[in-house]
Steps between C-alpha positions, in 0.01 A plus 500: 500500500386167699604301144814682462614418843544124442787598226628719761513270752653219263745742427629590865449099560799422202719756599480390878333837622172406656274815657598370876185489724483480861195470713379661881233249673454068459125424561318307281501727197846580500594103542288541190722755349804323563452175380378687116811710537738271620456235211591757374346715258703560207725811554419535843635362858352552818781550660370593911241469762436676783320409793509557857461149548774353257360161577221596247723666241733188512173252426377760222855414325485136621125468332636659165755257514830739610592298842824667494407854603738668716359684820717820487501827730764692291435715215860410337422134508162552376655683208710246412257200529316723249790506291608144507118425447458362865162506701526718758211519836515816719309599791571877405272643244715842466808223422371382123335880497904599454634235314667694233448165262093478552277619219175457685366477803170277556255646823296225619384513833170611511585767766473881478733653743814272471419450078496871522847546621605214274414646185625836638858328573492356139432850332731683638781235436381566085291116523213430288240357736150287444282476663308172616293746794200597441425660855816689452461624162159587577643669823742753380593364165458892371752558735766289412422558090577903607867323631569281242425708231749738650773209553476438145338123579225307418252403768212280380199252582526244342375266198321217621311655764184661387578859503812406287265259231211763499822759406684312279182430333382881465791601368521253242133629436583845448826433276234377227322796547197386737375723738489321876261635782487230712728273680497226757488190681278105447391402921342210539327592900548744734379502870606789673496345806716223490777492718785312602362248696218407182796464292721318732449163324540583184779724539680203695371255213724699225763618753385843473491769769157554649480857490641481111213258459225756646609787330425306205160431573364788680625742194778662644730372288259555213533872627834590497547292148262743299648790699853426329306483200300805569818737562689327198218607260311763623174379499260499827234282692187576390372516924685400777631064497366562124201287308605154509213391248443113513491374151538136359814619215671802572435626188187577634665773657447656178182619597519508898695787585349888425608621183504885609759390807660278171547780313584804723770334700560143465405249778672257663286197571422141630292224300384245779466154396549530122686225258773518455543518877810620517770791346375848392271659264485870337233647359566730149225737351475560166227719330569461133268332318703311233700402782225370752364309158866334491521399853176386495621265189794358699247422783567777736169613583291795346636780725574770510747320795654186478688259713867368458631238795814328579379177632754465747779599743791340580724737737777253522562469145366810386725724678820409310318694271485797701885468614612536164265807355629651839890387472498524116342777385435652796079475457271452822239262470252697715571727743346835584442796308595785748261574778232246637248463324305245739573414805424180719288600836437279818141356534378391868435156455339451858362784713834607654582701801666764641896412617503174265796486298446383102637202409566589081459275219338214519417513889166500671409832518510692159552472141514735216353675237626675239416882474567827280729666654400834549165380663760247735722887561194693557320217768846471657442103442763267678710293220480164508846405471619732797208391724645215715597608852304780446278578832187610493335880676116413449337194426429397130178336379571197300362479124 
């Protein structure tokens, strides 16, 4: 399907039909976004931003080389931009949410409560929507499958970002009749208790936000990426913020992770510090053995499991992937299975006390782990990505 959408998209591209893409948020990645989708991908224009600042959605378009973008408050006049194949900025999410003439609708702002209302704006108006939000999709992405699914639309992670490369990967897997159990992301460090003011300079160094930087580094993000992974396949951690083995390749992880947990449920899991550094690995077991003898040939190890990796990701370029499956053929990347299947908890980073109110992801006080859900239901465990402004009854003990 990924190969037959560049005929598809050549296709729409000659006869002047592009899939017609329009993005919510302008940070850093989705400046990213823009500038790959605005030079432009072949059979597909990004055709709006929104921002509540439109000062950043008009330099997005000005970076990718569009300085003509109108700022527009209307939904008729965005329309027609779209039609005459004009930029358009808005300040309005819910206006390129009902834009009769937009195929897709981009969610990149990192946040959980406004994303949330986003994406629910773009489902009911019948838009396919991707995701580029990890905290959100790890939030209530079950949630918004359940309403999407019953809007007829595809909502999806997307390629690019690990949970999307680990997917795209294990599905390719199983097509040639391999069995996956394991799934998950390359880190290079984590130190839970970074915090915004440790990352400060190097946040400001690649004009990054601070608290983006430190949920990065002390594993949140980590967190809520294999949870979107977890709920799209199925499989479990093997005990709560999972193994995490330090190995030197990550097909090391071969060998690292507990083959009973391997085979009765699948695992979502971490390699820290392996080559290739970066991307997504899953593990397949196989206990035939003519086949182990065969993989062993093609130097895949002696088994019984085995290691395939994608040795990178590239969400700015790999998500035009994902906007076609989705617009095209109407095929999620990755995105959830039905109910959670993990869930992403908040972890005391300090010892906190009583009538403090959380500051969420990336802050000073807590970071998260990524749990089973029914133990997260049964401990009545706080959710990460719901936790800032939260105030607290008793004092917590920092871990």
């Amino acid at each position: 399907m990924v190969i037959a959408a560049d005929t598809v998209l050549a296709k729409r591209e000659s006869e002047g039909n592009p899939v017609r893409v329009a993005m919510v948020g302008a940070g850093v990645t989705a400046r990213m976004i823009a500038l790959q989708l605005a030079t432009p991908v072949p059979g597909m224009r990004m055709v709006a931003i929104a921002n509540r600042t439109v000062e950043k959605a008009t330099r997005a378009f000005s970076n990718a080389g569009v300085p003509e973008a109108e700022v527009v408050s209307d939904l008729g006049r965005l329309e027609e931009n779209v039609d005459k194949g004009r930029a358009s900025v808005v300040d309005e999410p819910n206006v390129v949410c009902q834009a009769a003439n937009i195929d897709v609708i981009i969610e990149v702002t990192g946040t959980v409560e406004f994303g949330a209302h986003v994406v629910s704006a773009a489902i009911r108006h019948g838009k396919h929507v991707v995701l580029v939000n990890a905290e959100l999709d790890s939030t209530v992405g079950p949630i918004l499958k359940f309403h999407a699914e019953r809007a007829g639309v595809v909502l999806t992670n997307t390629d690019g970002d690990e949970p999307g490369v680990a997917m795209t990967l294990l599905r390719y897997l199983r097509s040639v009749g391999l069995k996956p159990v394991a799934a998950g992301n390359l880190k290079g460090i984590i130190d839970r208790y970074r915090t915004p003011e440790t990352q400060r300079e190097f946040a400001s160094k690649y004009d990054q936000d601070a608290a983006k930087v430190t949920s990065f580094a002390d594993g949140t993000k980590l967190s809520m990426e294999t949870c979107i992974l977890a709920n799209a396949t199925g499989f479990k951690v093997g005990q709560r913020g999972m193994y995490g083995p330090k190995c030197a390749h990550v097909r090391e992880m071969a060998k690292l992770l507990p083959l009973d947990q391997l085979l009765a449920d699948g695992l979502v899991d971490y390699a820290l510090g392996a080559e290739p550094h970066t991307g997504a690995f899953v593990i397949v077991h196989e206990e035939h053995p003519r086949k182990q003898k065969e993989l062993a040939y093609y130097k895949l190890g002696d088994g019984p499991c085995y290691v395939f990796y994608t040795p990178y990701h590239l969400p700015h370029i790999q998500i035009a992937s994902t906007i076609a499956r989705a617009a095209l053929f109407g095929d999620p990347t990755v995105t959830p299975l039905g109910a959670p299947i993990c869930e992403v908890i908040t972890i005391a980073k300090r010892n906190l006390q009583v009538g403090e109110v959380l500051d969420g992801v990336g802050g000073f006080m807590a970071y998260g782990l990524i749990e089973n859900a029914p133990i997260s239901a049964k401990q009545n465990l706080l959710p990460m990505g719901i936790s800032e402004g939260c105030r607290l009854l008793r004092n917590i003990c920092g871990h």
